[in-house]
N, C-alpha and C positions, 0 to 999 in steps of 0.2 A: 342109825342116826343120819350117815350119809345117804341114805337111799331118800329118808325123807326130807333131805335139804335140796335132793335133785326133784324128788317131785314136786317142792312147793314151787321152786324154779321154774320147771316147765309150766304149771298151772298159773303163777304170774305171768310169764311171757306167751302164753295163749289167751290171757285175760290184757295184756297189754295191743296184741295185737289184733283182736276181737275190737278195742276199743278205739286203735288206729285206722280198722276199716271202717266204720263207724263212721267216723269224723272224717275220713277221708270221703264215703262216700255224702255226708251232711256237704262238705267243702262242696264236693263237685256241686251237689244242685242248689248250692246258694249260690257260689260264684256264677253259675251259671244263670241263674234268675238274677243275680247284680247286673252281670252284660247286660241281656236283656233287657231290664230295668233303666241303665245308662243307656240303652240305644234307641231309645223314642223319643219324637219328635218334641217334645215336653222336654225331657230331657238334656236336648240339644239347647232349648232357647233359654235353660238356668243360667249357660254362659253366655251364649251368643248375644247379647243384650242389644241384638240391632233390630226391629220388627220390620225395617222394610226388606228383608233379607226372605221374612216368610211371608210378607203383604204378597213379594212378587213370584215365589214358589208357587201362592193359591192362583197365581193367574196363568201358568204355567200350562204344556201339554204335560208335565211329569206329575199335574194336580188332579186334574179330572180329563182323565187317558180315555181316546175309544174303547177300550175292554174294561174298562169300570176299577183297573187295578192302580191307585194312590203309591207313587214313587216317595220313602222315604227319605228323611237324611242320609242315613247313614247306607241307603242304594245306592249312592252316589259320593258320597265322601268317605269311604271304606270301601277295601276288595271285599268281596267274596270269600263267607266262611270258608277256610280251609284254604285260603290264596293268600293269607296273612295278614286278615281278620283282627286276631287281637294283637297282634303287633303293630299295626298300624291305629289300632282304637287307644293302645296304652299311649303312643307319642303324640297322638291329635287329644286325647285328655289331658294330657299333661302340659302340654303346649295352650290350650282354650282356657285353662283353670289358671295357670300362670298369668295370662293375659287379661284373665279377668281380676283377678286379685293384684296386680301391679302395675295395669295398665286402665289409663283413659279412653273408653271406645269412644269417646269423641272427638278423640285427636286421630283416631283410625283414616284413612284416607282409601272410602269404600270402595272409591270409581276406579283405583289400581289395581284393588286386589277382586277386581270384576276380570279384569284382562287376562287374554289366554297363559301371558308369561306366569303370573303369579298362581291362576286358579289350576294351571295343573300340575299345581301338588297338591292340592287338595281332591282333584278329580279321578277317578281311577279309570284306565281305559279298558281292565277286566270285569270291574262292574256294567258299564256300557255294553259290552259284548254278553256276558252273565244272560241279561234280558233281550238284547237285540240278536239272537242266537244268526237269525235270517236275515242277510245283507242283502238281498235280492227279490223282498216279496214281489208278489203279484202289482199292487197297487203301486208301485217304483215307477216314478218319471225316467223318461228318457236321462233328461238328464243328471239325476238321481242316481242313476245306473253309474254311467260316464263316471261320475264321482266315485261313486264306492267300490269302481272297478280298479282307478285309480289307487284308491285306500291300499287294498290287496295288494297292490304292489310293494305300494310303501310305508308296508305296515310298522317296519321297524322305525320311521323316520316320526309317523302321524299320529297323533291323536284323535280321538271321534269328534273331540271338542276344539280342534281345529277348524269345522266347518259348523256344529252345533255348543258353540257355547251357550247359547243364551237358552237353551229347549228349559232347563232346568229351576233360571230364574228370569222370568219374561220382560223383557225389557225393550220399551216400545219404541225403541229409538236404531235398534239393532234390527235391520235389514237382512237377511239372507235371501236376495232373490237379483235379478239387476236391477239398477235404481233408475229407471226411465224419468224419473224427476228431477234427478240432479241438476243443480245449475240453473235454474227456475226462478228468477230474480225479482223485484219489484224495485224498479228505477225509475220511473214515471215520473218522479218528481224533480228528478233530479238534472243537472246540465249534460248535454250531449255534448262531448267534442266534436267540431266540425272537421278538424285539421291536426296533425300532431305540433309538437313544439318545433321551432325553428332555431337549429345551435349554428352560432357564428364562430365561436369561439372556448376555449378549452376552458371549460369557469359550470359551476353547480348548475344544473337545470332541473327542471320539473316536465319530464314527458305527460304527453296528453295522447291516451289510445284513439282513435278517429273512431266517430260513430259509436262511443261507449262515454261513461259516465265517468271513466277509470283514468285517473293520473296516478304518478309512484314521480321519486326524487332520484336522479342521478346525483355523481358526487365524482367530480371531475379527480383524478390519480394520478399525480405528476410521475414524468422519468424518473428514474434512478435505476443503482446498483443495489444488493441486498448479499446477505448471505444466507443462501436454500438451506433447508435440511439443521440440524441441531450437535452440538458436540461431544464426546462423549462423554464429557462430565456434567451434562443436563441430565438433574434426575430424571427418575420414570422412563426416562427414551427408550423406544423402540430399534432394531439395528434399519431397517428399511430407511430411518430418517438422513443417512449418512452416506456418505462422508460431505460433509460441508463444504459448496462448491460457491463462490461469489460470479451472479450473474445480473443481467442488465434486464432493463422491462422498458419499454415507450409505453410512452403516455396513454391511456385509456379513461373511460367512465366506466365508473360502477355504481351497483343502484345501491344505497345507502341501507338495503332490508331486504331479506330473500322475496319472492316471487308470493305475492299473497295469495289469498282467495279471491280475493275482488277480481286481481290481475287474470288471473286462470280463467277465472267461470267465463271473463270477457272474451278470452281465446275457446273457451268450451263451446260458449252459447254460438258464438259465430260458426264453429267449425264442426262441432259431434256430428259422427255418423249413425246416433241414433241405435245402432245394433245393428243394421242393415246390411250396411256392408263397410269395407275398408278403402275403398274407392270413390273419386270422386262424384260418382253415378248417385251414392248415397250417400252423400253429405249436405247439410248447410250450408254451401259455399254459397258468395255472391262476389262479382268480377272486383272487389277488394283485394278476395285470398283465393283467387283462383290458385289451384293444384295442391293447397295447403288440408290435408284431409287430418282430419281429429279426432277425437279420444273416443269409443263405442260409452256408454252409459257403465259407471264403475259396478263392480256385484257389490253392492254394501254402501257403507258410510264411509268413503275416502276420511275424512275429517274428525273420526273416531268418536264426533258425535261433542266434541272441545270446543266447537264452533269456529265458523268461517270469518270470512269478515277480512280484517287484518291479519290475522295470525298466519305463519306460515303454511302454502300450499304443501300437502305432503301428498305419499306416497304412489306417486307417478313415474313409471318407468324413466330411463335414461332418454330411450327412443322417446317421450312424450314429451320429456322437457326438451328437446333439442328441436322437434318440432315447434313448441311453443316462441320460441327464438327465431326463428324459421316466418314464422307469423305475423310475430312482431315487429322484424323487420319491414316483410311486407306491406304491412297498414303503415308502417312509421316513416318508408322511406330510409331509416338508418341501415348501419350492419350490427345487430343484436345476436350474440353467441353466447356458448357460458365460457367461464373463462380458464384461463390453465392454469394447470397446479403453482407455477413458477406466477404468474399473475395474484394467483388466492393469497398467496403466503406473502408475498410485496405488499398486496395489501393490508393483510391481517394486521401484520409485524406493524406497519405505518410508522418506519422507520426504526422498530426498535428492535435489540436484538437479544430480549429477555427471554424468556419460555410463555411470558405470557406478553401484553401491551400496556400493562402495569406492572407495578411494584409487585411482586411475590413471588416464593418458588412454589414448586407443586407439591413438597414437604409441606409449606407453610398451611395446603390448602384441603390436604390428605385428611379421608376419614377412616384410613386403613391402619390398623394395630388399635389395641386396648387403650391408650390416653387417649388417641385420637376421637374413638369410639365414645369415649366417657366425655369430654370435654369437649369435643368441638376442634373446626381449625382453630387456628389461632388467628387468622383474621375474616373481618367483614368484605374486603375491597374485592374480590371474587364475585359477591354476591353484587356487584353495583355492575358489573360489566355483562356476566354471562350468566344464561339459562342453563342449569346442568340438572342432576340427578341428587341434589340435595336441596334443592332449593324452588323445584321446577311442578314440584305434585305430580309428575310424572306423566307431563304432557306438555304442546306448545303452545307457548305463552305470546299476547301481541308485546310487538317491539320497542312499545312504550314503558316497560318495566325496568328497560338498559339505558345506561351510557352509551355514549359511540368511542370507537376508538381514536389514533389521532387524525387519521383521514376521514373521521365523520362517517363511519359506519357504524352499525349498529347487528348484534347478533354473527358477527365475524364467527365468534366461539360457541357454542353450546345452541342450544332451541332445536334447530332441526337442522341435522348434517346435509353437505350441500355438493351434488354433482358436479367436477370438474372434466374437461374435454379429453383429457389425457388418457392415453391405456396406462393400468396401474404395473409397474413390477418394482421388484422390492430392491434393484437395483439400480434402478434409475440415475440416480445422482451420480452414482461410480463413472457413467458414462457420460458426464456433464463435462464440458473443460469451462479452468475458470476465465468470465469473461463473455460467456455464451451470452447470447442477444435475442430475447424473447422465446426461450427455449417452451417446445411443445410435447417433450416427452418422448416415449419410444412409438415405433411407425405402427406398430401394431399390436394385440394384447386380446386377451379374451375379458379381463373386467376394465372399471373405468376407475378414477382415483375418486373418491371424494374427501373432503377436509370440513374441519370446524365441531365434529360433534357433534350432542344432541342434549335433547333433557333429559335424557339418563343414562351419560356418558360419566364416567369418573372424571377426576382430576387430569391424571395421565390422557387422559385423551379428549383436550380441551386447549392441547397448547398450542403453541402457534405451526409448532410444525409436526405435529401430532399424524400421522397418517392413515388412509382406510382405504378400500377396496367395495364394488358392489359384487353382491354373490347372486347373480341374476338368476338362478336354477334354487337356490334356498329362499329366493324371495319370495318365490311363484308356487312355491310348495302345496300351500293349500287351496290355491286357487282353482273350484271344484269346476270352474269352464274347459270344455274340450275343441280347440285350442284354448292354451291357455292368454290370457289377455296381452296384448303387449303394448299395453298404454298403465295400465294400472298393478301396483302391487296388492299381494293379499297377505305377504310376513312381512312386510317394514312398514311400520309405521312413523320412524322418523329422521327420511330422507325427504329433502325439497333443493330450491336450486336457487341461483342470482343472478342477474345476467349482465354481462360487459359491455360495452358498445366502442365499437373501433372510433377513434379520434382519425375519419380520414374523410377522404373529397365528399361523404354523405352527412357529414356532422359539420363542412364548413371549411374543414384547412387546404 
């Protein structure tokens, strides 16, 4: 009896696990025809319910390739079977399906998540390499080469799509090449200045560039005292903003809005060297700006394609903007500089010594922690003064969207962070005495300070005495010219500048 209760046992548990492999192997090749099945391009657009997304893929070279091979989604927005394939397909499914079931793609905000910051997490740089096995074909421009030789270096730092973002979704607006066009205006219609403005006296003016079309508004900055830097019980602070020193400023103008497009292109168009050279030999000069040599043609779309006009001038090195001042002196007859850190913040503040130049803390304005996140800050009056990274769509906005603060400027905070003269170190202030008298910072420094933020700055770093640094070797990272440019940036996009004008014997006193 026991023998036959042991073999009916064994005959179940070879009929159990007969029918375990079974089904194991049924599993295998259905799940595996499922992936399959979820990773075609059909597939892909059940959720993605945006059709310009695959209007511009069909215009693409990843659409109809020299060798006749059609790049799909998931070549590109997934590693490489076996490089963590389905681990990456289960969180980008479950993330697409969420989004589709609880969220609005119409409140989606495309144009951001086009940008290299966001799309590479969706982009794989093993996929890229997968197919581009040959970094060095035959057919490789010179400087082609220059670039991807570059890459190899700094593989660990770069992405492919550093330099080809757009191969994949074509977008006709995106340049990869130098932009010999840039700055190319139609002002015909419009008033020439003959002469710049003439200041008598320390009161608001409206400069006029000579021989351009181009005016901006000064906004005269009385003397005072202030107190630099933040205390330690301002939330959000940073330790660099300390220790709180009271010091002195004489009177200056400042231009009531960073350095626009208009303003720029008028220093571009006068001064570019074209590509040529960096000497006055190849330049646009004419006995205006003699010695004043200018910016080579950018590789791309400086403007990120947000548009010119008003909006802030960005991402032009320190050296371009300090040139441009340099310039404008020049043509104007004034002394035009940018201004210092101890000047920025005198003016930010415009007398006040809150965290911000209104009413509120930076608790109040925080969208960090879960209520925050759910609700919102708790007030509006943030969104009336400054361009940040919740309110901004994630790029520079013209200046007509703000308030000014109490000195009648405009964009002090948020838009587009703005270069100061100063070498930056994160002790500065320690070595301040109080009482100092137009202090300029320390004598020497490998970055510069800049202040104010940007449009996708947080809270914390939007206050009045908020502080930054440029990382002039991280800026230039991708920038696939050998030299690399030193007029233009190729990682920041939103840095720009403002410029002071000394209240002295060329302004009248």
């Amino acid at each position: 009896m026991f023998k036959r209760i042991i073999h009916f046992l064994k005959n179940r548990l070879l009929l159990v696990i007969i029918i375990g492999f079974v089904i194991g192997i049924l599993a295998t090749i259905y799940s595996h025809k499922l992936v399959e099945a979820t990773s075609t391009d059909e597939s892909c657009k059940m959720c993605h319910v945006h059709p310009h997304v695959f209007d511009s893929w069909k215009l693409s070279v990843h659409y109809d390739t020299r060798v006749g091979i059609r790049i799909q989604c998931v070549d590109c927005h997934l590693p490489p079977k076996g490089q963590g394939f389905l681990k990456e397909k289960i969180i980008a499914s479950t993330r697409d399906a969420y989004g589709y079931i609880f969220k609005d793609s119409a409140n989606f905000n495309w144009e951001a998540k086009s940008t290299l910051e966001q799309a590479q997490h969706h982009v794989f740089k093993e996929s890229c390499v997968h197919c581009h096995e040959n970094l060095f074909p035959l057919t490789l421009t010179k400087k082609g080469q220059d670039a991807h030789l570059y890459y190899t270096q700094k593989e660990d730092e770069l992405r492919c799509i550093n330099c080809h973002l757009n191969v994949g979704h074509y977008d006709p607006n995106a340049l990869h090449a130098q932009n010999v066009n840039f700055g190319n205006t139609d002002n015909e219609n419009l008033e020439v200045y003959a002469e710049a403005t003439i200041v008598s006296e320390h009161t608001d003016y409206t400069e006029q560039i000579p021989n351009t079309t181009i005016s901006f508004n000064m906004k005269a900055i009385p003397e005072g005292s202030f107190k630099i830097g933040s205390p330690d019980s301002e939330p959000l602070r940073d330790t660099d903003e300390g220790p709180v020193k009271e010091v002195k400023i004489g009177s200056f103008f400042m231009a009531e809005v960073e350095v626009s497009w208009n303003e720029f292109l008028a220093f571009y168009t006068a001064t570019a060297s074209e590509g040529r050279s960096t000497d006055t030999e190849g330049s646009r000069l004419n006995a205006e700006v003699d010695a004043i040599t200018g910016p080579t043609p950018p590789y791309g779309q400086p403007d990120q394609n947000w548009g010119m006009g008003k909006r802030p001038a960005i991402t032009m090195s320190f050296e371009a903007a300090e040139t441009y001042c340099k310039w404008l002196s020049q043509v104007t007859g004034k002394t035009y500089r940018l201004p210092t850190e101890a000047e920025w913040e005198y003016a930010c503040r415009g007398g006040i010594e809150s965290p911000y130049f209104f009413e509120g803390s930076p608790k109040d304005f925080s969208q960090k922690g879960l209520f925050q996140k759910i609700f919102g800050n708790t007030s509006d009056a943030i969104n009336k003064y400054i361009i940040f990274k919740e309110n901004s769509e994630l790029k520079t906005q013209e200046p007509g969207l703000v308030e000014a603060n109490p000195f009648g400027l405009k964009n002090m905070l948020g838009n587009a962070a703005e270069y100061c003269s100063d070498w930056y170190a994160p002790d500065a202030y320690s070595k301040l005495s109080d009482g100092a008298i137009n202090p300029k910072g320390p004598s020497s420094g490998e970055e510069h300070v800049i202040r104010g933020g940007s449009f996708k700055s947080e809270v914390e770093d939007i206050r009045n005495a908020s502080r930054d640094y440029t990382r002039t070797e991280a800026w230039l990272k991708t920038d696939p010219q050998m030299p690399k440019s030193k007029w233009w940036l190729s990682d920041c996009n939103f840095i720009g500048f403002r410029v002071v004008c000394e209240f002295n014997e060329n302004t009248g006193k």
